[in-house]
C-alpha angles and dihedrals in degrees: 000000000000096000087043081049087062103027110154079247093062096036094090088064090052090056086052094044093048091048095046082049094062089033084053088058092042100055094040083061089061101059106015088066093063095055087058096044092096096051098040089054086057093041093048100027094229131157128252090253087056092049090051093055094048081075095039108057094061093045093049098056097025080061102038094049102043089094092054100043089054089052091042089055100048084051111046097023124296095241091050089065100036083050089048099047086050101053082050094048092049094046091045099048089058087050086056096048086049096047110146090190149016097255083052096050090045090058101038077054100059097040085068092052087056091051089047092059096060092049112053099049089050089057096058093036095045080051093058105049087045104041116069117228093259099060097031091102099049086054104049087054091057092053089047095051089049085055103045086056093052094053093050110041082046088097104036088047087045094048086052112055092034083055092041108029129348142326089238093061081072082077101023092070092058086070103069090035098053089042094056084045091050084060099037089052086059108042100041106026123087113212111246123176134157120298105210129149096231122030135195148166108234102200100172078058094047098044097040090047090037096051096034091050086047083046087051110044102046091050086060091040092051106028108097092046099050083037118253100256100051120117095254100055098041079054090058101054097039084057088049088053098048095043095049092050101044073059098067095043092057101042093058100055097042114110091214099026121192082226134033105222091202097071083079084068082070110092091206098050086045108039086044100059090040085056082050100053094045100040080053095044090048095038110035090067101053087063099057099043103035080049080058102044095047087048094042115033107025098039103240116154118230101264087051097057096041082056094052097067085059097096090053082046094055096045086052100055096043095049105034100070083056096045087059090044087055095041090051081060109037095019122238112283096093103039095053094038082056094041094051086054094055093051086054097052096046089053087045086058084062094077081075097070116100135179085275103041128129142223084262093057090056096045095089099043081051092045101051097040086056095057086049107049089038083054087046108039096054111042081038095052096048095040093064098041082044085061092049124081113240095244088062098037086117101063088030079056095046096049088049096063104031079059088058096039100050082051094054089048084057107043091058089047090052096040093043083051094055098043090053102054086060099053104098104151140048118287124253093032119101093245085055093043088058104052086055094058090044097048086046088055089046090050101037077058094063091043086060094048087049094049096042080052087056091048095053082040089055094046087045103055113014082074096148149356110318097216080046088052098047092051099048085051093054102052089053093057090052 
């Protein structure tokens, strides 16, 4: 039984069971954070600047090094780095459980950010050198599903053992589990790097893609709160122009580049990472501020509105996995062209809550965005690693989700904008509570419009087969 347990024919599913091992911790980290932040502030006596940056820190270099841990995988072995990240990620999530301070707990923080960032480009890379083009999809569904959990039981997890034991067990319980992943990564995943002839580290391509995507990135994180017009944050984002497109330049004229530019004449690649970046920009935000709304204004605890985005979960990981399968047969175009449309829709049903509303006027809007997202993610995940060849799946990877992050950045920023302009009176009165409600319609609106963008974008540009569509490209290069 044993040898038929880890038969060559069942290895691939153990890889994918060790690397959504490590994307499960990483995801957790995102949302279980946000449930401690109030106890932590009273535990560490820290200001409310300090607490912000708690959650900062990680999203800053988790963002801003997704790009060259993809290429450093591709480069020195894809289960080095995702080895490596992990061990990080576990040793600094004990740092940040034994933080004595607020500065301590800032850098442990983003250390783990930093760990994070060699790690998720390596799942989706190490998927697509094991997994053969037929079952992709399926896998990718699969990984997708295992994120999508994680995102979603991160609250409900962080509200109870805040509740039950201590804030610091949100980061004790990363150590156990890296440590079985650490083993697991040995012991299931193949090496795989990329096979090229000539090799080299581009570092003007590591540090400018590395500094314009942190520019970027903290000017969208703190911009509605320094104000977006200050001098800080319009210095940001002209750093971040000026970075990224020092990039490209750059980019295009190196003999070895970190990335191949031509990859975006590939409609899937493309289309693909333009799906991701607005599905992030018109969905991130309904998380954080429905969360708010169900906490604030109708009352819910923080267990109880972790627990309400459990319906959309479930969809997710039940579809997703389907959604790939289909996607391995018909390709992706229509299913994540449909699935946009049902997140629109979905956002579009919000416009029915109300001050008084209950967890059976928000059902619908959670059911069909789960449909949705679980019909985007995962076509729209394999179709760009489908464009990519396998030897450069890690910075195809990394691409991939600094493209959704830096959309989710923005997404919060825009929605947070919007809701703003509509808060005209104190908070916790009626009058207060309703211009909440009204500024979350005006904003869910421009969510729907964003997402129904994506879905004309995805039936646009993911016209055919990715690998079709490589290799038509190439021949024509030749």
């Amino acid at each position: 039984m044993r040898a038929r347990i880890f038969a060559q024919e069942y290895r691939k599913w153990w890889t994918l069971a060790a690397v959504s091992f490590g994307l499960f911790m990483i995801m957790l980290d995102n949302t279980v954070v946000n449930v401690a932040l109030p106890s932590i502030e009273r535990d560490l006596h820290i200001s409310i600047s300090e607490l912000e940056w708690i959650v900062t820190a990680y999203a800053l270099t988790f963002a801003a090094l997704l790009i060259t841990g993809g290429k450093l995988g591709d480069l020195y072995g894809r289960r080095r780095l995702f080895t490596i990240g992990l061990v990080v990620f576990t040793l600094s999530s004990l740092a940040c459980g034994l933080a004595p301070s607020a500065s301590f707990l800032i850098g442990a923080r983003a250390v783990q950010g930093a760990g994070a960032a060699c790690m998720n480009p390596a799942t989706l890379s190490i998927i697509t050198a094991t997994f053969p083009p037929r079952e992709r999809g399926q896998a990718i569904g699969i990984w997708a599903g295992v994120s999508a959990l994680a995102l979603a039981i991160g609250p409900l997890c962080g509200g109870l053992i805040v509740d039950n034991i201590n804030w610091n067990w949100i980061f004790f319980i990363n150590v156990p589990v890296g440590a079985a992943g650490i083993v697991a990564s040995r012991i299931f995943i193949t090496e795989s790097r990329d096979r090229s002839r000539e090799q080299s580290v581009d570092v003007p391509g590591l540090l400018t893609s590395g500094l314009g995507l942190f520019a970027l990135s903290y000017g969208l994180i703190e911009g509605n709160q320094k104000g977006w017009t200050s001098p800080e944050i319009l210095a940001f984002f002209a750093a971040a122009v000026a970075l990224l497109v020092g990039f490209v330049l750059l980019e295009r004229h190196q003999r070895l580049p970190m990335l191949d530019l031509s990859l975006f004449k590939i409609g899937a690649f493309a289309g693909s990472n333009v799906v991701a970046m607005l599905v992030s920009l018109g969905m991130f935000g309904v998380f954080f501020f429905v969360s708010l709304y169900v906490q604030n204004i109708l009352g819910y605890s923080p267990t109880q509105a972790g627990a309400i985005f459990l319906p959309m979960t479930l969809l997710i990981i039940v579809v997703a996995p389907l959604a790939g399968r289909s996607s391995d047969r018909i390709g992706s175009r229509w299913l994540m062209g449909a699935g946009m449309t049902l997140v629109g829709i979905s956002l579009l049903l919000y416009q029915r809550v109300t001050v008084h509303s209950t967890f059976w006027t928000l059902l619908p809007s959670l059911l069909l965005g789960g449909v949705g997202m679980a019909m985007t993610m995962s076509p729209m995940t394999s179709a760009a690693m489908g464009a990519v060849p396998v030897d450069k799946a890690g910075v195809g990877s990394g691409v991939l989700n600094s493209f959704r992050q830096v959309g989710g950045s923005l997404g919060i920023a825009l929605m947070g904008a919007i809701l703003a302009s509509y808060l005209h009176h104190p908070p916790g009165t009626p009058a207060g509570a309703q211009d909440y409600v009204d500024g979350l319609h005006a904003a869910l609106l421009v969510s729907a419009g964003i997402t129904f963008a994506a879905a004309v974008v995805a039936v646009l540009t993911v016209r055919t087969r990715p690998e079709v569509e490589r290799a038509h490209i190439a021949e024509m290069a030749a």
